[in-house]
MDTraj code that builds the backbone (N, CA, C; nanometers):
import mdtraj as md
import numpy as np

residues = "UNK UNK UNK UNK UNK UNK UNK UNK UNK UNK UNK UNK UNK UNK UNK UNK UNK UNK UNK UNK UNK UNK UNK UNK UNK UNK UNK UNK UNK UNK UNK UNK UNK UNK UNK UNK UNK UNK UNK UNK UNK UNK UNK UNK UNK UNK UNK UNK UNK UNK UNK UNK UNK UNK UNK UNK UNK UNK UNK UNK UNK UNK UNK UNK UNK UNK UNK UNK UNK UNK UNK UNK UNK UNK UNK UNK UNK UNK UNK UNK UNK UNK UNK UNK UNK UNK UNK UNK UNK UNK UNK UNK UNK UNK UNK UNK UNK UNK UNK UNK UNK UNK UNK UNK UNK UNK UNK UNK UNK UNK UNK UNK UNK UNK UNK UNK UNK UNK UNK UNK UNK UNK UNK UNK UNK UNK UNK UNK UNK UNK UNK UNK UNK UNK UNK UNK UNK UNK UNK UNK UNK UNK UNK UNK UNK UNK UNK UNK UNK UNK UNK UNK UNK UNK UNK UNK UNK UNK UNK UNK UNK UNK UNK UNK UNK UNK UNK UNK UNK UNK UNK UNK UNK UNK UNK UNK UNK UNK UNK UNK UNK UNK UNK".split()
xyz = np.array([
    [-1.5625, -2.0104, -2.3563],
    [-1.4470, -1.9290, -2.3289],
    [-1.3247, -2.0195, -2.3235],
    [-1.2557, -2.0099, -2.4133],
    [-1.0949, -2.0720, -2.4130],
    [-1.0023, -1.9747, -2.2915],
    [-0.9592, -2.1040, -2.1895],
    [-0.8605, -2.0339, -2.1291],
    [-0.6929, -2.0322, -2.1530],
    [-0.6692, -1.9422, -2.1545],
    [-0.5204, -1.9513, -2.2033],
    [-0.3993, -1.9979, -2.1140],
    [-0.4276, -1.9718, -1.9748],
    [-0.3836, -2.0124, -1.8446],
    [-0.4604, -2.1757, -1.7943],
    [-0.3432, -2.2339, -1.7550],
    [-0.4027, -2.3334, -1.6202],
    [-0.4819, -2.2621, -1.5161],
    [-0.5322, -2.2886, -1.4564],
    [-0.6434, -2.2217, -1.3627],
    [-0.5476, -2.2975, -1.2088],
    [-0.4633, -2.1192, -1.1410],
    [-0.4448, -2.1694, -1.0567],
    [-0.5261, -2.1101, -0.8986],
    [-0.4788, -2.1868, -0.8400],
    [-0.5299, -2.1177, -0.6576],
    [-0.4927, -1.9516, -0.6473],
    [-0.6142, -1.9715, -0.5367],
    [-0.5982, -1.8141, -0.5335],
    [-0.4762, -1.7835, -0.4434],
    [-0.4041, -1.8751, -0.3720],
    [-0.3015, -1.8339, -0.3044],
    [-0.1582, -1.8356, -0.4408],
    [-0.1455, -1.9103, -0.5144],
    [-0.0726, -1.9147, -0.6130],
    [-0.0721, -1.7387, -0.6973],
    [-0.2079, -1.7609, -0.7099],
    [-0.2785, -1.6237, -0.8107],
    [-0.1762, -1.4896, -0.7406],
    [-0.2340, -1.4699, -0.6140],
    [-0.2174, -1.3801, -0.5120],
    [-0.0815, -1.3906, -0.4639],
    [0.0144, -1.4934, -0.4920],
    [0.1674, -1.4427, -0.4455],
    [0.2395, -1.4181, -0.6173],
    [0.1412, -1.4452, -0.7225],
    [0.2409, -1.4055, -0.8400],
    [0.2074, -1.2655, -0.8998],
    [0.0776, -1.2023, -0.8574],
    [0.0616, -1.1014, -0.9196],
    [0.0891, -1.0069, -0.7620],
    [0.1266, -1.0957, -0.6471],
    [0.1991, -1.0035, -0.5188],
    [0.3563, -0.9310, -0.5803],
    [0.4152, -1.0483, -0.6706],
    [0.5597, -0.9965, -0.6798],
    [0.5317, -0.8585, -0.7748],
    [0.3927, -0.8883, -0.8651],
    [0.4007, -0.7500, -0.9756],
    [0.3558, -0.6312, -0.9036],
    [0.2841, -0.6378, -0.7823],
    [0.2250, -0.5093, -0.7230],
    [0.3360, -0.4849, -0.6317],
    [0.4320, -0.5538, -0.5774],
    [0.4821, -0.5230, -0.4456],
    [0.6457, -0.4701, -0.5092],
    [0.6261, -0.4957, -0.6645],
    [0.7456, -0.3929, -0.7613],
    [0.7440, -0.2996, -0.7560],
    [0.5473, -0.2994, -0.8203],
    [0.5005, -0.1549, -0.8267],
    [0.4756, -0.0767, -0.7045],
    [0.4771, -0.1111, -0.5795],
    [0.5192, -0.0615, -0.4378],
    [0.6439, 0.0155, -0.4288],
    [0.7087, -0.1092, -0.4670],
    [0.8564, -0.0368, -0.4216],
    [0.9247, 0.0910, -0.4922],
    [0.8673, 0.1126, -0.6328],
    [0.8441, 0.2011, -0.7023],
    [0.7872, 0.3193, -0.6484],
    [0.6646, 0.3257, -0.6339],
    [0.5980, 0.3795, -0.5599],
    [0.6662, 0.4646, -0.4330],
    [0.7099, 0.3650, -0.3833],
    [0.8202, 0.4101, -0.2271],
    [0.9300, 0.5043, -0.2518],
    [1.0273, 0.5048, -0.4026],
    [1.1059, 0.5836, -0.3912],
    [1.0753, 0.6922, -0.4775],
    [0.9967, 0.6862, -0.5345],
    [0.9210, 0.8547, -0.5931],
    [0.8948, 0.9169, -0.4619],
    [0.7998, 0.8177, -0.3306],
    [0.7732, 0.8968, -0.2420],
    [0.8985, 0.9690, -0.1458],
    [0.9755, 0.8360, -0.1313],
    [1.0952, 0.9186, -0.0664],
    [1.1869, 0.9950, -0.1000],
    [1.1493, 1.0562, -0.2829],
    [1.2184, 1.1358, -0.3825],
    [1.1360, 1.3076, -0.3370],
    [0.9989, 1.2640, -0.2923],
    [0.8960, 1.3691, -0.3213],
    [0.9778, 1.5233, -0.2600],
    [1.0082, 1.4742, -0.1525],
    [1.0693, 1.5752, -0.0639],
    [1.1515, 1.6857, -0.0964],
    [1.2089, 1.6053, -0.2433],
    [1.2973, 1.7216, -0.3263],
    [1.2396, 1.7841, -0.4440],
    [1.1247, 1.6980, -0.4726],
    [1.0834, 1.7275, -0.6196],
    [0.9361, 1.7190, -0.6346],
    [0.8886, 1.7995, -0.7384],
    [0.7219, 1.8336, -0.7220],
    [0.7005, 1.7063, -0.8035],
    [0.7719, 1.6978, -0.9087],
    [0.7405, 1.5666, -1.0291],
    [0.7785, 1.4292, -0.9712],
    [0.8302, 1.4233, -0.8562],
    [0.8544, 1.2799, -0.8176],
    [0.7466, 1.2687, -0.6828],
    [0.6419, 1.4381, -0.6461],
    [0.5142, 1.3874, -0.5562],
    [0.4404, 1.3537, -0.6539],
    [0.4001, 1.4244, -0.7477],
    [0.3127, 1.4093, -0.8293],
    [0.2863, 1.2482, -0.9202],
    [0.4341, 1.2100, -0.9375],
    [0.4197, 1.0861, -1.0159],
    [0.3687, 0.9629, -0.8765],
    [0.4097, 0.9717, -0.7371],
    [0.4073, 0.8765, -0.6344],
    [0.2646, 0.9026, -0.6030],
    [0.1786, 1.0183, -0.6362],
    [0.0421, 1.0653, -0.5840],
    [-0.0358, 0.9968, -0.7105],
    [0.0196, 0.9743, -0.8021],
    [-0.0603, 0.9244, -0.9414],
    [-0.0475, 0.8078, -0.8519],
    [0.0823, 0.7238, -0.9122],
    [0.0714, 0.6134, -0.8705],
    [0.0059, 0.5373, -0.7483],
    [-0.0113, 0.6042, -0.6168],
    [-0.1014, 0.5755, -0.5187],
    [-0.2686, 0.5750, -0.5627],
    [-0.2959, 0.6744, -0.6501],
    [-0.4102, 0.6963, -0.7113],
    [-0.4640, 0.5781, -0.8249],
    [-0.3635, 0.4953, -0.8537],
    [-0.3530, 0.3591, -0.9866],
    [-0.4039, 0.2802, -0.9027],
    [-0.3702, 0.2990, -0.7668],
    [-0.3441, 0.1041, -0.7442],
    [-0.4537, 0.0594, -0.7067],
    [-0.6004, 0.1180, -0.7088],
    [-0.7538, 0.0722, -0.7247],
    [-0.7804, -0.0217, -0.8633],
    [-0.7239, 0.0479, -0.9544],
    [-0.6918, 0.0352, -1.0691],
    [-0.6201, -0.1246, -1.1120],
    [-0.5111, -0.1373, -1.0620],
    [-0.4538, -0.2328, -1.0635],
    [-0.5106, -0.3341, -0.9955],
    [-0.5455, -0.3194, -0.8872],
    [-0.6662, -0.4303, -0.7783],
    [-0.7583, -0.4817, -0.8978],
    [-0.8356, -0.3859, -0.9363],
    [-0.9437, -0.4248, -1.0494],
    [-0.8859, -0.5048, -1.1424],
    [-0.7849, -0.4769, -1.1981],
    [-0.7230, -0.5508, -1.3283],
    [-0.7066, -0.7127, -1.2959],
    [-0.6325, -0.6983, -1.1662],
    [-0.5550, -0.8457, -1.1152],
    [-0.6753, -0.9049, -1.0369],
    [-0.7906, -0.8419, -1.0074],
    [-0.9142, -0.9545, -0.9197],
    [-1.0129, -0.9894, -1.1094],
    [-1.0326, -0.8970, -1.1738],
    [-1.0978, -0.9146, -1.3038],
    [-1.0022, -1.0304, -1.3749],
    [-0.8952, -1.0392, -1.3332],
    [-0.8163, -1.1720, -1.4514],
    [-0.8155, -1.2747, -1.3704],
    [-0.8597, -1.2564, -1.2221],
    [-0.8803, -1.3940, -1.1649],
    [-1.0163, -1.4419, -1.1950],
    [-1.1087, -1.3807, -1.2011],
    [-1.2388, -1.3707, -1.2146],
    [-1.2435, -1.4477, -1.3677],
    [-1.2260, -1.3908, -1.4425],
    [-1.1682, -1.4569, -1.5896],
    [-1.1599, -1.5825, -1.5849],
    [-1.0326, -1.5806, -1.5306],
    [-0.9746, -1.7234, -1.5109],
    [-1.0421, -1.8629, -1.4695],
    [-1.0731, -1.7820, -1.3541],
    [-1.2089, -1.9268, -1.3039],
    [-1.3160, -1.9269, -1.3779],
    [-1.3576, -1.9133, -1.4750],
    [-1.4566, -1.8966, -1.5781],
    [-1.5987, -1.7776, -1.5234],
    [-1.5023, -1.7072, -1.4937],
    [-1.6113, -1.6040, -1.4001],
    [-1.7498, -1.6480, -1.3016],
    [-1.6829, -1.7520, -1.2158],
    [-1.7367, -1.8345, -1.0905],
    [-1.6750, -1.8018, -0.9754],
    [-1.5654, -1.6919, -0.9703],
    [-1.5130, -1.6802, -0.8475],
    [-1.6383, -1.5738, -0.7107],
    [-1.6262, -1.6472, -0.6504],
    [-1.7543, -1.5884, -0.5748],
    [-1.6886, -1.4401, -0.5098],
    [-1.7675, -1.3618, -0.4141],
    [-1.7106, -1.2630, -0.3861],
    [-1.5838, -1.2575, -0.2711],
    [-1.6428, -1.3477, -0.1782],
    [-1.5359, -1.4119, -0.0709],
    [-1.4349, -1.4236, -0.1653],
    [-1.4369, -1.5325, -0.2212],
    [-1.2669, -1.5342, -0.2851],
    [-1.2168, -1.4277, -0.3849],
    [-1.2841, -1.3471, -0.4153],
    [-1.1940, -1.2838, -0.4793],
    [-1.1432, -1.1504, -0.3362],
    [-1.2437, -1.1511, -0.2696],
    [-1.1858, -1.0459, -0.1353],
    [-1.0519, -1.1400, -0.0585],
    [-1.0907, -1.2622, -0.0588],
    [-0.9296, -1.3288, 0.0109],
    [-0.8162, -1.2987, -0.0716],
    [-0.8249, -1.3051, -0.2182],
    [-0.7535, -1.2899, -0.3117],
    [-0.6979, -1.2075, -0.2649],
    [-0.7670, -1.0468, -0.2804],
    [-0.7375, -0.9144, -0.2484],
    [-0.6430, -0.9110, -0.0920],
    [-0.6942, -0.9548, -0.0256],
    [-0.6193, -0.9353, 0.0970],
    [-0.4750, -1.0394, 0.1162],
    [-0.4359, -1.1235, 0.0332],
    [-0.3701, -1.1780, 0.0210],
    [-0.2382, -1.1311, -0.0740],
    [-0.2969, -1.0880, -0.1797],
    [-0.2326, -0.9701, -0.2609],
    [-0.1914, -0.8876, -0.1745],
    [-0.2430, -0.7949, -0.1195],
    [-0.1563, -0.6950, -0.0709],
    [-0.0360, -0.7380, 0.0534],
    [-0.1114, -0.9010, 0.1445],
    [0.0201, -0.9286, 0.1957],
    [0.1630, -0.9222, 0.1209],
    [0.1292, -1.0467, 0.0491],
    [0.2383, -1.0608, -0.0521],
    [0.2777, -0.9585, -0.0664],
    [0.2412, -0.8545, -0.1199],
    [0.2864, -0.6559, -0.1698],
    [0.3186, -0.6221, -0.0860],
    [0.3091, -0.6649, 0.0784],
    [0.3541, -0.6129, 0.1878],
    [0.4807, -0.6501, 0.1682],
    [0.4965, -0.7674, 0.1754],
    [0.6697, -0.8439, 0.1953],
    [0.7199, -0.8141, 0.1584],
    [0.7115, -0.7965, -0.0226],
    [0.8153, -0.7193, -0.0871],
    [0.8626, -0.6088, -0.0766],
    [0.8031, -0.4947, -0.0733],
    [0.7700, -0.3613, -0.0411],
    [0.8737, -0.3324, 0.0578],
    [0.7467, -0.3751, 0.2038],
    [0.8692, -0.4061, 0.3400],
    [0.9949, -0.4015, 0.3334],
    [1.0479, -0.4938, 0.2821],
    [1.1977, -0.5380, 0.2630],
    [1.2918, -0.4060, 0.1847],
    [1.2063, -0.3436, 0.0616],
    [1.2928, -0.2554, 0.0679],
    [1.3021, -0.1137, 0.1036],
    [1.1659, -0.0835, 0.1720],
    [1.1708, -0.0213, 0.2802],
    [1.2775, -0.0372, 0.4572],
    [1.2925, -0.1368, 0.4664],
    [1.4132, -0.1670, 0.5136],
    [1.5296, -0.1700, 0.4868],
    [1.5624, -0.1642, 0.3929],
    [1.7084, -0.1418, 0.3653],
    [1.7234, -0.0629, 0.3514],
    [1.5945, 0.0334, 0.2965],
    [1.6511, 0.1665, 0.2737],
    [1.6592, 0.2530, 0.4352],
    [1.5946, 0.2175, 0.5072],
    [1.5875, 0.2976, 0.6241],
    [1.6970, 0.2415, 0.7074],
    [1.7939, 0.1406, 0.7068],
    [1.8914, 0.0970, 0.7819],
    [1.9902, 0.1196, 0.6722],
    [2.0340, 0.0975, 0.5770],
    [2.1494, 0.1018, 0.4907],
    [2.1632, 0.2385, 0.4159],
    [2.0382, 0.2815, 0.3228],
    [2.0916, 0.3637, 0.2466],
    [2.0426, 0.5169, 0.2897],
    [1.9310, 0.5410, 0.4122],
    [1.9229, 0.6415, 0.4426],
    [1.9062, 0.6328, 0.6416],
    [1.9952, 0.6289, 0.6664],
    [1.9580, 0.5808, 0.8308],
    [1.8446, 0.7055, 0.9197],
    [1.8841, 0.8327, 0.8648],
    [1.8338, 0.9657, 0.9360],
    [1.6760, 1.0184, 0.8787],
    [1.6076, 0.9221, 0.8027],
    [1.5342, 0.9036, 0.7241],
    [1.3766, 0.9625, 0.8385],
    [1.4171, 0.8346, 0.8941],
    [1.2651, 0.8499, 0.9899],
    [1.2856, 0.9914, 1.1056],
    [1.4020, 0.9916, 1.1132],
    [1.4297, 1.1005, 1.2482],
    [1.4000, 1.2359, 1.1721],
    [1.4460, 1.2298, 1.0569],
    [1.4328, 1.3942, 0.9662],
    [1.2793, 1.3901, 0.9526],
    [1.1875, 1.2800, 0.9055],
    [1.0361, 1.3071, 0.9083],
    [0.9333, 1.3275, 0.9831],
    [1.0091, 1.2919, 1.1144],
    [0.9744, 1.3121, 1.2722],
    [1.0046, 1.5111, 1.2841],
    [1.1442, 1.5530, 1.2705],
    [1.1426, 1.6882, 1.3193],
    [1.0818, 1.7978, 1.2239],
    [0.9985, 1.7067, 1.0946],
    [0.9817, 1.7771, 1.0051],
    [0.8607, 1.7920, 1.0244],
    [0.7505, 1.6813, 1.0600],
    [0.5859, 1.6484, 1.1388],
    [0.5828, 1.7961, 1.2208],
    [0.7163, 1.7800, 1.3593],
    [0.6945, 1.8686, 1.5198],
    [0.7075, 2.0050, 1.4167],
    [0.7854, 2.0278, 1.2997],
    [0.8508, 2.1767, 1.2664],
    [0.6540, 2.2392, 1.1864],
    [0.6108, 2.1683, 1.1465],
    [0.5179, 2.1525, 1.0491],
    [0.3725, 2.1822, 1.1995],
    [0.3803, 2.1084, 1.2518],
    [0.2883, 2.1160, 1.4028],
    [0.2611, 2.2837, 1.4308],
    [0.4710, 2.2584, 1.4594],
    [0.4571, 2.4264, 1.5186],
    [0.4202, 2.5311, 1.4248],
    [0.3877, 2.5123, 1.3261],
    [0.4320, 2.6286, 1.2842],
    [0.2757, 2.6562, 1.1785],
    [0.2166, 2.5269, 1.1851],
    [0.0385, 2.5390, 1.1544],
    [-0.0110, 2.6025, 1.3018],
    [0.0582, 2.5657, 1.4064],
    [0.0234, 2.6401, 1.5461],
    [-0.1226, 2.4881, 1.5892],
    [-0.0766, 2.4346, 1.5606],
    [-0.1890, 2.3121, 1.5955],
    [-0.2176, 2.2799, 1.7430],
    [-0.1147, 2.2839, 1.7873],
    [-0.1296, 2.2314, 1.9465],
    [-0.1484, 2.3500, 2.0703],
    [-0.2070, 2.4648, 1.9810],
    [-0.2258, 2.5855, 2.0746],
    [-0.2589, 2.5854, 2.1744],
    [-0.3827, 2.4512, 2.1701],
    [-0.4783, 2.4881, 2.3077],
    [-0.3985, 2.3885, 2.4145],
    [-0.3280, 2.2538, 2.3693],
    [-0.2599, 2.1940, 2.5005],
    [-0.1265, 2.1584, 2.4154],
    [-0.0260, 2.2391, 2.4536],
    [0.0980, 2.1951, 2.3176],
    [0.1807, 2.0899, 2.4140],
    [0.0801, 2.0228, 2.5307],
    [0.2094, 1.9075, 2.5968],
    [0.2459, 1.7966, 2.4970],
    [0.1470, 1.7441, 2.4166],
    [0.1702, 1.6577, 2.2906],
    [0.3228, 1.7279, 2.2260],
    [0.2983, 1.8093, 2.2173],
    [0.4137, 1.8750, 2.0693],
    [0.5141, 1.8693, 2.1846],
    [0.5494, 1.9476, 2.2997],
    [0.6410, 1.9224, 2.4038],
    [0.6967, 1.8411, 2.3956],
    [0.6581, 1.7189, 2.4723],
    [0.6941, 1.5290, 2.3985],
    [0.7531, 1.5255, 2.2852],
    [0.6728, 1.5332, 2.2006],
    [0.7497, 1.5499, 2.0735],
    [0.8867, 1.5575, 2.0731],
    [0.8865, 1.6891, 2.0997],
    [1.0441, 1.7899, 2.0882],
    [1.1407, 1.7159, 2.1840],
    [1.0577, 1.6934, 2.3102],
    [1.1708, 1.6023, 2.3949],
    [1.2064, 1.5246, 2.3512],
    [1.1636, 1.4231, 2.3247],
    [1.1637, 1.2859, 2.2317],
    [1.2814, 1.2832, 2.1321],
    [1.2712, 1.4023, 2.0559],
    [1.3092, 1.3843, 1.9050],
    [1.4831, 1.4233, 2.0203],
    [1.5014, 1.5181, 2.1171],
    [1.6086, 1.5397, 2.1119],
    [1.6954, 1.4752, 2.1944],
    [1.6013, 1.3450, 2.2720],
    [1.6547, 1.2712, 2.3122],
    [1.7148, 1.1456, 2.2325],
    [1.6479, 1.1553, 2.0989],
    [1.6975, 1.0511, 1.9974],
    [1.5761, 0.9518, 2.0058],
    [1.4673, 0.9495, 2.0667],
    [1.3510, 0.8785, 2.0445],
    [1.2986, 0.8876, 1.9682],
    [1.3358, 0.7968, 1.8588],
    [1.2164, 0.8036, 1.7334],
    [1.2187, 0.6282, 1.7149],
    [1.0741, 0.6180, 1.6209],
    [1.0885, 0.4842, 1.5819],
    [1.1844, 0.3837, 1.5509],
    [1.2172, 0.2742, 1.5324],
    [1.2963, 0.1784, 1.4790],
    [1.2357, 0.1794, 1.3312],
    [1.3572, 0.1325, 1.2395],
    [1.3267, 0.0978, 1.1125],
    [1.2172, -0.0493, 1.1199],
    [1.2661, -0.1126, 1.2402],
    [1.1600, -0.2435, 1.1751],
    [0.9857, -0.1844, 1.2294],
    [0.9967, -0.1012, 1.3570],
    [0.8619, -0.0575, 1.3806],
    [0.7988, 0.0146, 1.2626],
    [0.8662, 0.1107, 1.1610],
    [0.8135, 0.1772, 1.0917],
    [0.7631, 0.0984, 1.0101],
    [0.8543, 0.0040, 0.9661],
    [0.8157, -0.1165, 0.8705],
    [0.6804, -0.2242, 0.8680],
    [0.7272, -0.2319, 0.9803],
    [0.5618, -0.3297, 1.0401],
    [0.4703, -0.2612, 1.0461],
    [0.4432, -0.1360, 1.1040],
    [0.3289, -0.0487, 1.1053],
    [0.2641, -0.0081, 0.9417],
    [0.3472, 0.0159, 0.8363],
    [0.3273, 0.0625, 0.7057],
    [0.2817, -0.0332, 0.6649],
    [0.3368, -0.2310, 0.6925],
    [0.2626, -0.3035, 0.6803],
    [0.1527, -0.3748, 0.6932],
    [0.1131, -0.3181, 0.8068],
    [-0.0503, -0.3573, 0.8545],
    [-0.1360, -0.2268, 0.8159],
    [-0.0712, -0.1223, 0.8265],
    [-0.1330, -0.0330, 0.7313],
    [-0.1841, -0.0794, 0.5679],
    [-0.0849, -0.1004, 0.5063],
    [-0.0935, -0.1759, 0.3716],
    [-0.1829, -0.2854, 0.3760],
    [-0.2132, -0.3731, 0.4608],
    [-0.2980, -0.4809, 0.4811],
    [-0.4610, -0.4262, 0.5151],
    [-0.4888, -0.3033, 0.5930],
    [-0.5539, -0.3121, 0.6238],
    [-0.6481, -0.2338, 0.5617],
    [-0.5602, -0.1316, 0.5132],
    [-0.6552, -0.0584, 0.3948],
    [-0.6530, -0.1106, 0.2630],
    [-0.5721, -0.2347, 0.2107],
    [-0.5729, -0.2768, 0.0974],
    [-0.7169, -0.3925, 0.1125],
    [-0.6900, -0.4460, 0.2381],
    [-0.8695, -0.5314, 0.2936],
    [-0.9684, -0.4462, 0.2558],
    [-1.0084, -0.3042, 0.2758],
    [-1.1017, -0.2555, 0.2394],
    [-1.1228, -0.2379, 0.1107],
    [-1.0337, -0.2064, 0.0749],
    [-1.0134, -0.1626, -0.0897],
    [-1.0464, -0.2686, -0.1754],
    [-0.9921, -0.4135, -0.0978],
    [-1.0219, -0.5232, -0.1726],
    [-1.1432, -0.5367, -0.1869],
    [-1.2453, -0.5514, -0.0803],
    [-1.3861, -0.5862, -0.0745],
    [-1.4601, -0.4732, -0.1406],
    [-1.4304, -0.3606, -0.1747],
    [-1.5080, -0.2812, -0.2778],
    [-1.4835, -0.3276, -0.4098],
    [-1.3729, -0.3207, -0.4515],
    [-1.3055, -0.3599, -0.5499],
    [-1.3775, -0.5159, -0.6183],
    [-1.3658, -0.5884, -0.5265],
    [-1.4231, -0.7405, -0.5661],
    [-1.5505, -0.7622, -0.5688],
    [-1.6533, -0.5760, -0.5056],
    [-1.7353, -0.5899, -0.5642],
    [-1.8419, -0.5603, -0.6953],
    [-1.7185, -0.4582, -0.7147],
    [-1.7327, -0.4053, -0.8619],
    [-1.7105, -0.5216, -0.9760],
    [-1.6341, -0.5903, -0.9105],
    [-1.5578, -0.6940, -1.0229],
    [-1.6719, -0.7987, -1.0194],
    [-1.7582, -0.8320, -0.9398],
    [-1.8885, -0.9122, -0.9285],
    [-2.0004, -0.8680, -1.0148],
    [-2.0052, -0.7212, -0.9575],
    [-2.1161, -0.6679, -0.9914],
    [-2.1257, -0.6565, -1.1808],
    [-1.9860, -0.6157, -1.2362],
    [-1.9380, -0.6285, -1.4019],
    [-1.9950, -0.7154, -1.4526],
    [-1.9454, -0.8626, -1.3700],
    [-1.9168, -0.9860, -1.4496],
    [-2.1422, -1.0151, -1.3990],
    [-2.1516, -0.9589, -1.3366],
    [-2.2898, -0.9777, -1.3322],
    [-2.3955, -0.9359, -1.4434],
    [-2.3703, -0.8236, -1.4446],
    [-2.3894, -0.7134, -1.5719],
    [-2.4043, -0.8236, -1.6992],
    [-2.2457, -0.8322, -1.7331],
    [-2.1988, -0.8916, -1.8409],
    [-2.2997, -1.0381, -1.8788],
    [-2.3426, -1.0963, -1.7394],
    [-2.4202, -1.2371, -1.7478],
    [-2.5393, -1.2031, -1.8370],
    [-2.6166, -1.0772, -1.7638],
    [-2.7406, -1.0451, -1.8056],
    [-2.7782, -0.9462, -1.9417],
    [-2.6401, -0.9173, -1.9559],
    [-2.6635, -0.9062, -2.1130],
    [-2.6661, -0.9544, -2.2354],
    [-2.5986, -1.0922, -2.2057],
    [-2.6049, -1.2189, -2.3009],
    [-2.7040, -1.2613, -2.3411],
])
top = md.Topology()
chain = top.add_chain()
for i, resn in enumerate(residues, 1):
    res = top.add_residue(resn, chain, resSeq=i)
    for name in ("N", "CA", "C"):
        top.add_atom(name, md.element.get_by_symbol(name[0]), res)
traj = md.Trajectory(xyz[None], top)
């Protein structure tokens, strides 16, 4: 197998194909924060959430490649979880600006939109002190901070992209396994 690439680290690997996923994040982010007005901008952000298994596979299979298909499963799961940091940072960041600069009322409108949505599935019938709170909350001006929302979406992103990774890296094992034993 001729490689066409230098063969680099997986931390190298994992912050250059971080900047291509954490594009395709931020992408991602404003279809979603488009959705609200438009069926074709949920639908394209629901695809795209639906890709990015897809994309995991592509970018752990070209590392896999790369190392002459010796990357064990551990590393390609560090890979994975490293990737999505990186995808965190970027992402993050413009999820922050957008929630402090270009839409400040952002999180507070998705907050009275959750309690309006609560009430009106009738969810909290049997003890509505939760939804109560709520309502107090929201009209006291208690809602999240942009950086809390931020950090939370990011360990979110970390933590389900960890799982995703270790399935993912094991499909990408299990292929290149395949592929051994058919030679």
């Amino acid at each position: 197998m001729v490689k066409d690439e230098e063969q680099k680290s997986i931390v190298q690997f994992a912050m250059e194909w971080g900047v291509y996923m954490g594009l395709y994040f931020v992408v991602k982010f404003v279809f979603e924060v488009c959705s609200m007005n438009s069926f074709f901008c949920n639908a394209v952000s629901l695809l795209m959430l639906l890709c990015i298994p897809v994309v995991l596979y592509y970018a752990m299979r070209k590392y896999d490649v790369m190392s002459g298909l010796k990357a064990y499963f551990a590393q390609l799961w560090m890979m994975g979880i490293m990737l999505f940091f990186f995808t965190s940072l970027i992402s993050s960041l413009a999820q922050y600006i957008y929630y402090v600069y270009i839409n400040p009322d952002y999180i507070r409108v998705q907050f009275q939109s959750a309690v309006e949505l609560m009430e009106s599935l009738n969810l909290m019938a049997k003890d509505p002190s939760l939804l109560d709170a709520m309502k107090a909350g929201l009209e006291k001006g208690n809602v999240p901070s942009p950086m809390s929302v931020v950090v939370e979406r990011m360990w979110v992103n970390l933590f389900f992209g960890s799982l995703l990774s270790a399935a993912i890296a094991w499909l990408v094992k299990l292929r290149a396994k395949s592929n051994l034993t058919k030679q």
